[in-house]
C-alpha positions as CSV (number, residue, x, y, z in Angstrom):
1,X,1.9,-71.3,82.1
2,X,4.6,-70.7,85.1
3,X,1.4,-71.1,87.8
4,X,0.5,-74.7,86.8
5,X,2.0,-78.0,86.5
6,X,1.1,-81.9,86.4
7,X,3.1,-83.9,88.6
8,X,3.6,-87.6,87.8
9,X,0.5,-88.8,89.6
10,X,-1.7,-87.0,87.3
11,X,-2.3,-84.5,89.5
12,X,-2.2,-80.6,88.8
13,X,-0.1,-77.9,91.5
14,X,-1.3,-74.8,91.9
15,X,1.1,-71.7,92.6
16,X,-0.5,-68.8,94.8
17,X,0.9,-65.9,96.1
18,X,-1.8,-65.0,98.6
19,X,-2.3,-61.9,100.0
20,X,-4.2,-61.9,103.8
21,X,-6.6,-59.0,105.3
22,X,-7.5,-57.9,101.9
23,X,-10.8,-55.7,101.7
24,X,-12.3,-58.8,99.3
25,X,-11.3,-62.3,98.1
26,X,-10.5,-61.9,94.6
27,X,-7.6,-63.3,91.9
28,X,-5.5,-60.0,91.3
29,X,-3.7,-61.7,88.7
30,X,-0.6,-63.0,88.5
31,X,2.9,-62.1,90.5
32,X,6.7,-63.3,90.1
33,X,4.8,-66.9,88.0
34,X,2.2,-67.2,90.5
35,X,-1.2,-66.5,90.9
36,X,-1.8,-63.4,93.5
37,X,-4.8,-64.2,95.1
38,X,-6.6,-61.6,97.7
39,X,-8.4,-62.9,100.7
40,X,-10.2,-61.2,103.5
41,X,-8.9,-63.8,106.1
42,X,-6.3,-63.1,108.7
43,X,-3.2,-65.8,109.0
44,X,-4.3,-67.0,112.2
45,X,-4.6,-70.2,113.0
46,X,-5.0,-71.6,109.6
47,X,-8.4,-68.8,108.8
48,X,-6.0,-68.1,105.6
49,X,-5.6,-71.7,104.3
50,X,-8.9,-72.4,104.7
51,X,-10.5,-69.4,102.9
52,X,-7.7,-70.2,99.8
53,X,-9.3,-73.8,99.6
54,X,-12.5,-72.8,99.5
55,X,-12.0,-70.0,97.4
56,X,-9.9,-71.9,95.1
57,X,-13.0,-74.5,95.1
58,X,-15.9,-72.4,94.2
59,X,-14.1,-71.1,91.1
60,X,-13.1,-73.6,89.7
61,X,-16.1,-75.8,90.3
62,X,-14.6,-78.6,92.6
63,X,-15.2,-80.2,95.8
64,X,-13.4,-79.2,98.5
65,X,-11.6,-82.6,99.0
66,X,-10.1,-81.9,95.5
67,X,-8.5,-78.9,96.5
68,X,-5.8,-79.6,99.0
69,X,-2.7,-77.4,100.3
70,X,0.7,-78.8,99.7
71,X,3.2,-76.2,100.6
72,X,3.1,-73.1,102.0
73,X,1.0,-73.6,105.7
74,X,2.7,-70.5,107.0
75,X,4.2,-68.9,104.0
76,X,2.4,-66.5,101.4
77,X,3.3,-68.5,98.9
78,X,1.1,-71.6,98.5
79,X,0.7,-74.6,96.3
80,X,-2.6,-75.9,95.7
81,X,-2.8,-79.7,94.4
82,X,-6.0,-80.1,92.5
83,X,-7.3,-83.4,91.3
84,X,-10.3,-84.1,89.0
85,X,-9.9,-81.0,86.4
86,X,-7.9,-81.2,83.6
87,X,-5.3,-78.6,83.0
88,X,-6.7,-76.8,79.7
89,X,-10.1,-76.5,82.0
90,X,-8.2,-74.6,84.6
91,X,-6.2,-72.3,81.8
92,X,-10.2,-71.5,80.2
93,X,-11.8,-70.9,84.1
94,X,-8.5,-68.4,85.3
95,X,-7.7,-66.7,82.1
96,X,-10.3,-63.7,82.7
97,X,-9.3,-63.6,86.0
98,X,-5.8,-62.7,84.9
C-alpha cells in the first residue's frame, strides 16, 4: 500500500493528507496514495498536529510517544513515523476505515 512504508530503522511512515476545521475527526479514506484524514482542529499554532497524533494514536492502539510527526509541521500533507506496530497490524486496523 502507497500510504505505508518501513524505513531502514524498522520503523513504519505514515502518509496523511489532513484536512483541518472539519465538522468531525474521522479517516475519509484515501487521496493521491495518502491517507485523507479529517480533523476538527484549526492549523494554529500546532492545534492540527497535535489532534493528528493523538488521533492517529487512539486508533491504532499506541502511545502517544509512538506516534511522532516527521514532515509536514505546516503542510497538509504529513508523515507519521510509528514505532512498535508491525505493518500487517496497521493494514488489518485501517482497512475498514478506507
Amino acid at each position: 500500500m502507497p500510504y505505508l512504508t518501513t524505513t531502514e530503522k524498522n520503523r513504519l511512515i505514515l502518509d496523511l493528507y489532513v484536512q483541518p476545521k472539519s465538522s468531525r475527526t474521522k479517516v475519509a479514506g484515501l487521496h493521491d496514495g495518502a491517507i485523507k484524514l479529517m480533523i476538527t482542529a484549526p492549523p494554529v499554532d500546532g492545534k492540527a498536529n497535535t489532534q493528528v497524533t493523538t488521533f492517529i494514536a487512539k486508533i491504532l492502539g499506541l502511545a502517544k510517544s509512538a506516534v511522532t510527526l516527521q514532515s509536514g509541521h505546516q503542510s497538509r500533507r504529513k508523515r507519521i513515523a510509528l514505532t512498535g506496530i508491525e505493518p500487517d497490524e496497521v493494514r488489518r486496523i485501517l482497512a475498514p476505515l478506507l
